[in-house]
C-alpha positions as CSV (number, residue, x, y, z in Angstrom):
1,X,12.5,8.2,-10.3
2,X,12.9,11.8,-8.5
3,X,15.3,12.6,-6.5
4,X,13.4,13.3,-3.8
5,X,12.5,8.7,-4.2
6,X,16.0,8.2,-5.9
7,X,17.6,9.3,-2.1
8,X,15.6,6.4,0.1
9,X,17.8,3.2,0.1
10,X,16.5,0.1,-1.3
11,X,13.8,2.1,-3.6
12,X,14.0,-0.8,-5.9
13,X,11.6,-3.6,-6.2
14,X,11.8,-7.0,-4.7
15,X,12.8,-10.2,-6.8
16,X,9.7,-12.0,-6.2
17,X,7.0,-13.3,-8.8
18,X,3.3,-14.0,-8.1
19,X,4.5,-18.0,-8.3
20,X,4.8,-17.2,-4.7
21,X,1.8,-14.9,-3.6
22,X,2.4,-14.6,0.2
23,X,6.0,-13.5,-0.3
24,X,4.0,-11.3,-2.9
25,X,2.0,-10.1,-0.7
26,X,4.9,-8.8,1.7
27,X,6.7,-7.6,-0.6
28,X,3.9,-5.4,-1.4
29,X,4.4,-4.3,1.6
30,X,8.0,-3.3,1.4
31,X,6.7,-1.2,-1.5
32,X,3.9,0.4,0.5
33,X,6.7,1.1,3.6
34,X,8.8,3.2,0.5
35,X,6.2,4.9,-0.9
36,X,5.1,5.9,2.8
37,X,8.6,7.0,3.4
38,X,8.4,8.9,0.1
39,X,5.5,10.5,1.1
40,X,7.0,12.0,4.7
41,X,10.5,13.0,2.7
42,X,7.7,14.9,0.5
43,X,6.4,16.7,3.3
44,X,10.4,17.7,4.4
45,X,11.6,18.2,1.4
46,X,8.6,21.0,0.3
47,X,9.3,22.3,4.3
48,X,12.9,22.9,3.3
49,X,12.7,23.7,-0.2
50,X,9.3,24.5,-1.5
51,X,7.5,22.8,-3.9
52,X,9.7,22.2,-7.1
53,X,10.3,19.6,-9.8
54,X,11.3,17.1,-7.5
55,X,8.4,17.2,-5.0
56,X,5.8,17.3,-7.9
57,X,7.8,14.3,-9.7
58,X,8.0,12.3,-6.3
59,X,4.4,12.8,-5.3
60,X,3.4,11.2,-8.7
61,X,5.0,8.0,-7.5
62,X,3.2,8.2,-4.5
63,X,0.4,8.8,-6.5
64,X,0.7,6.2,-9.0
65,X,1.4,3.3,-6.0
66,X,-1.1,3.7,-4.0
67,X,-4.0,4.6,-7.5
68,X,-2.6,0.8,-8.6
69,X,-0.6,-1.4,-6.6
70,X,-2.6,-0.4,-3.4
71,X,-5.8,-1.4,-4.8
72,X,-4.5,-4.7,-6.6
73,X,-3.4,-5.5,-2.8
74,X,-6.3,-4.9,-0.9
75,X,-8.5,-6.9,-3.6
76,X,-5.5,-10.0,-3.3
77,X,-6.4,-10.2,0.7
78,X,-10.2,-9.3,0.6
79,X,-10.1,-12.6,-2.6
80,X,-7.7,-14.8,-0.9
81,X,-6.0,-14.4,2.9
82,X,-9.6,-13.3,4.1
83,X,-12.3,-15.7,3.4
84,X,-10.4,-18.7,4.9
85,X,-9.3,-17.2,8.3
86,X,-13.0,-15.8,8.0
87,X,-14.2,-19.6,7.6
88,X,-11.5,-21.6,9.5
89,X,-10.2,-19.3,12.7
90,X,-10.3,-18.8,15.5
91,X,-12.5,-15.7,17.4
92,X,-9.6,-14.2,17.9
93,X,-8.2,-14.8,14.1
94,X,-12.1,-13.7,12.9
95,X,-11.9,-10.8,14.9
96,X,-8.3,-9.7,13.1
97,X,-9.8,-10.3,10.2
98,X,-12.8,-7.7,10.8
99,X,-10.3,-5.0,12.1
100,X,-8.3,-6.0,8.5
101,X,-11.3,-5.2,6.3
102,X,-12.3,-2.5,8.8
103,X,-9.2,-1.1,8.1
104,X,-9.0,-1.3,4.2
105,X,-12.5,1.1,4.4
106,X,-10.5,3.6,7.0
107,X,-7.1,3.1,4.4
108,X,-9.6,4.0,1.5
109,X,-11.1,6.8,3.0
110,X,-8.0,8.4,4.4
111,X,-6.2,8.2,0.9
112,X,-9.1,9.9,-1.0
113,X,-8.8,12.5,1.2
114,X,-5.0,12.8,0.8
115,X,-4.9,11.8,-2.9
116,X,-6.9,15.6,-3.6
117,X,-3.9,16.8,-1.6
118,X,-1.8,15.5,-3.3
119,X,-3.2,16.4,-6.8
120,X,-2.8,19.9,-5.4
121,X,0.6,19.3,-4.9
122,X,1.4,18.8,-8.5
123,X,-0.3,21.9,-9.8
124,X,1.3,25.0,-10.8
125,X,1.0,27.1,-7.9
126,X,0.8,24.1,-4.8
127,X,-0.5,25.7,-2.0
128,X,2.0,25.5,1.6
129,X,1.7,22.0,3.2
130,X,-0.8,23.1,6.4
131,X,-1.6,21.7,9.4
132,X,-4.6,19.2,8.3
133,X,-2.4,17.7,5.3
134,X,0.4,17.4,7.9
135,X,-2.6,15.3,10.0
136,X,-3.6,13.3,7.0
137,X,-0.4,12.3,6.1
138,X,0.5,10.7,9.5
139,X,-2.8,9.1,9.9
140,X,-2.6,7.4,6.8
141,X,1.4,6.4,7.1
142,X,0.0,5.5,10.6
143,X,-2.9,3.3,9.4
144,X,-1.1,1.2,7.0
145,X,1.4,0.8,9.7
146,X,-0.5,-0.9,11.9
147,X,-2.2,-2.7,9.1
148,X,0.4,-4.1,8.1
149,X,1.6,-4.9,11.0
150,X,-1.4,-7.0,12.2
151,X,-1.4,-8.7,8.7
152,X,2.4,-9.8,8.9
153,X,2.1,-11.2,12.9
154,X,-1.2,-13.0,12.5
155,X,-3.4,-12.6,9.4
156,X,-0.3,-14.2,7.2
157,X,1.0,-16.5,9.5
158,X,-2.3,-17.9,9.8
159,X,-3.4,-18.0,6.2
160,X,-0.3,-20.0,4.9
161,X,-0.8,-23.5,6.0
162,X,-4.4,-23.6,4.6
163,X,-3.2,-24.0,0.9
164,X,-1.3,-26.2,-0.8
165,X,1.1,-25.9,-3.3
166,X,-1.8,-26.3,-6.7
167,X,-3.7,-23.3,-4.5
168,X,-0.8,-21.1,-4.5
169,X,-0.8,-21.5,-8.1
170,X,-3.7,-20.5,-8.9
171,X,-3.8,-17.5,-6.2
172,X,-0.6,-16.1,-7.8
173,X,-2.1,-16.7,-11.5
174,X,-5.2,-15.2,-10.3
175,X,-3.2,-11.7,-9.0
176,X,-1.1,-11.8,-11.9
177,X,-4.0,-11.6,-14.2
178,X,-6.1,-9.2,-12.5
179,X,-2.8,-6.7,-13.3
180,X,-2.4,-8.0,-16.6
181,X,-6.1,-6.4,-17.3
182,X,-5.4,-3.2,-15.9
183,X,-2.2,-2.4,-18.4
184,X,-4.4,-3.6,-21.2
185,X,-7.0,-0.6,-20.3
């Protein structure tokens, strides 16, 4: 861990297994809030130092979160919170879920853009953090924000009374496996 990660409190993961995949899922998001916290302490850290050994190793655990973990997430709520708010809810409940997936295109789009940015950063002569990375960067910190947001006050909330306990099971089996296969590759 970098320095520039080492100096956010609580950069340390949750105790929580996929034997529990809604607690899972949040504490995924915990996770994504650090990394996006990390990612702005990037951008200060380069304004006030330049980029060094500590940016470059810092931005490659931004990197690394949101190549891997980001994806696994997005694929656990597309597979498994989505489908049955889609089928059981509400208008108001189908219409979170559209801005949801809506917003997992946006999140996509936004971090391909920034991910090149980012690459940039690591190289041997990183150009100065301009005014469009400074742009990107707080759209995509504020996208997931008010993803999350929406997911943790009504996609969640919703979602968790429609399974029962042998469900749960095999949702968290299900995410555990799909990550198993990516650190066999």
């Amino acid at each position: 861990m970098s320095k520039v990660s080492a100096s956010i409190p609580g950069f340390s993961a949750p105790a929580v297994g996929f034997e529990q995949p809604f607690e899972m899922l949040e504490a995924c998001h915990d996770r994504v809030r650090r990394s996006l916290a990390l990612l702005r302490r990037i951008v200060d850290h380069v304004d006030a130092h330049g980029h060094d050994a500590a940016s470059r190793s810092a931005v490659a655990d931004v990197l690394r979160y949101f190549d891997l973990a980001g994806p696994h997430h997005h694929e656990d709520e597309e597979r498994h919170v989505f489908p049955p708010l889609q089928a059981h809810a509400d208008a108001r409940l189908r219409e979170a879920v559209a801005r949801l997936r809506a917003d997992h295109v946006r999140m996509n789009a936004l971090w391909a853009r920034l991910r090149q940015a980012l690459l940039a950063w690591q190289g041997d002569a990183p150009p100065p953090i301009g005014a469009g990375e400074r742009a990107l960067v707080d759209a995509f910190v504020a996208a997931y924000e008010s993803h999350m947001a929406l997911e943790e006050s009504v996609a969640y909330p919703a979602a968790r009374p429609l399974f029962g306990d042998g469900e749960l099971q095999r949702i968290g089996d299900e995410m555990a496996s799909r990550r198993r296969q990516d650190t066999r590759r």
